[in-house]
C-alpha positions in Angstrom: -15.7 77.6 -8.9 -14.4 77.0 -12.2 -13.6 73.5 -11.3 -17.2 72.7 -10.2 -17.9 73.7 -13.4 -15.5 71.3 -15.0 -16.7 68.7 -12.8 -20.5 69.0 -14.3 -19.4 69.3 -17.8 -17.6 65.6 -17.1 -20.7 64.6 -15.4 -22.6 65.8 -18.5 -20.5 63.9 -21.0 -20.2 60.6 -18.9 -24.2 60.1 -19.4 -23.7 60.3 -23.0 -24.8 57.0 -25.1 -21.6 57.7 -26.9 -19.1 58.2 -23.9 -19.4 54.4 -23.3 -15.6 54.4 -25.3 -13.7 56.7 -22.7 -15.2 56.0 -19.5 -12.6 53.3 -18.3 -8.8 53.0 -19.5 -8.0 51.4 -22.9 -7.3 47.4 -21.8 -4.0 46.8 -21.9 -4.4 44.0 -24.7 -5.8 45.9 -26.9 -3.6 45.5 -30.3 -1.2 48.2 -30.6 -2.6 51.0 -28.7 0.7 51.7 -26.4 3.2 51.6 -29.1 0.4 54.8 -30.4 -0.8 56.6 -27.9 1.8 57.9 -25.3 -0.2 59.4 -22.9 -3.5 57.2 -22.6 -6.8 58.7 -20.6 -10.3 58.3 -19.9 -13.1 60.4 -18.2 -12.7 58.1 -15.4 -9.1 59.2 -14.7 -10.0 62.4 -15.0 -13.0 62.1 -12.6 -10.6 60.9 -9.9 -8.0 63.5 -11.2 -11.0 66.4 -10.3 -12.1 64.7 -7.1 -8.5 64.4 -5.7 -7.6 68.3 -6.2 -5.2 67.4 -9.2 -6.0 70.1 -11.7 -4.6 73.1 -11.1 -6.9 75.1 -13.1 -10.2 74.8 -15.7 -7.1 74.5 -18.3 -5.3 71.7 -17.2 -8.8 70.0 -17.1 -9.9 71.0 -20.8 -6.2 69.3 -21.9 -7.1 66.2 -20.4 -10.9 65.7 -21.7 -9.3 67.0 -25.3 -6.7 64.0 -25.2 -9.2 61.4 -24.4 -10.9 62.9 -28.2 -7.2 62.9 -29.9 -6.3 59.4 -28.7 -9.1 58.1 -30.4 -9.0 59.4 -33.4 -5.7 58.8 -33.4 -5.8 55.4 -32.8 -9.2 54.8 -35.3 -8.5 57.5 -37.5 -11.5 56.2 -40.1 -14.1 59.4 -40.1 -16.5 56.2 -40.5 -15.2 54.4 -37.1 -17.6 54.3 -34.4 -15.0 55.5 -32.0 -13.3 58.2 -34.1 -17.5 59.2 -34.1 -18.4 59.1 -30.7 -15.0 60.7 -29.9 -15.7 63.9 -32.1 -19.0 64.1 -31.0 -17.9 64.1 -27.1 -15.5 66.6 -28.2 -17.8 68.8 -30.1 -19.8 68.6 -26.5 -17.2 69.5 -24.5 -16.0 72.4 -26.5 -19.8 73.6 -26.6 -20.3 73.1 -22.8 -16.9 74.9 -21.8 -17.8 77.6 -23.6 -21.0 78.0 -22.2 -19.8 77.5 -19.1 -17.4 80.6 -19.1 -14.3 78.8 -19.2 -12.8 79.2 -22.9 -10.3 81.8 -23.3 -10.8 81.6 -27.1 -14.0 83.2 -27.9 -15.5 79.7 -28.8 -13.0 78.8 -31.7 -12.4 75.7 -30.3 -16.1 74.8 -29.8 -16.7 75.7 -33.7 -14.2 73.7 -34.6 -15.0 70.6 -33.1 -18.8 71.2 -34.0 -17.4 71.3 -37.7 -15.8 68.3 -37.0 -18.0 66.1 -35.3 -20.3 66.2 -38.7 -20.7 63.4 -40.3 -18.6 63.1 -43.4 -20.3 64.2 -46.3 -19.0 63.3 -50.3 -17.6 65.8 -51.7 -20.0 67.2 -54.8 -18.4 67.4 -57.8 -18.6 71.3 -59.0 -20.3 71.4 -62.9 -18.3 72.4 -65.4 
């Protein structure tokens, strides 16, 4: 089913060496993050959200796993910032993996667009005049 499928993409991104970030909820100490981020999540919310029957669809799913990449950016918006890294890197996988899997209803713009993201920032050249 489509949310088996969602469930092994989650599976695939928790074993990531980057996914370390968003596995748990952000503490509650850490220094203004709730006056920021509105609707906090992690992939271990969402792996009790999948198990429980909560999703209603492969959709509902993707918008979770894609606010776990916003909030972090969001919060460490620094391209250079491990976590604003690992964030667009889990999110470049994601995008990738739900594609793959069958599930995007966007013919994979979403998965080039976090792929172009999730490279690393490069200087911009200066053009010869």
């Amino acid at each position: 089913s489509p949310l088996d499928k969602c469930s092994a993409i989650l599976a695939t991104l928790r074993k990531r060496k980057d996914a370390d970030w968003f596995e748990e909820p952000v503490a509650a100490d850490t220094p203004g993050y709730f006056e920021m981020i509105q609707s906090p999540m992690d992939y271990g919310t969402i792996g009790a959200a999948i198990e429980a029957g909560s999703y209603a669809d492969a959709e509902a799913f993707a918008t979770d796993v894609r606010l776990v990449a916003s909030n972090a950016v969001a919060y460490s918006p620094e391209l250079d910032n491990e976590c604003n890294q690992a964030a667009r890197a889990n999110l470049a996988a994601f995008e990738t993996a739900f594609l793959k899997q069958g599930l995007a209803t966007d013919g994979g713009e979403a998965a080039k667009a976090a792929t172009a993201a999730a490279k690393p920032a490069t200087r911009k050249r200066k053009s010869a005049a």
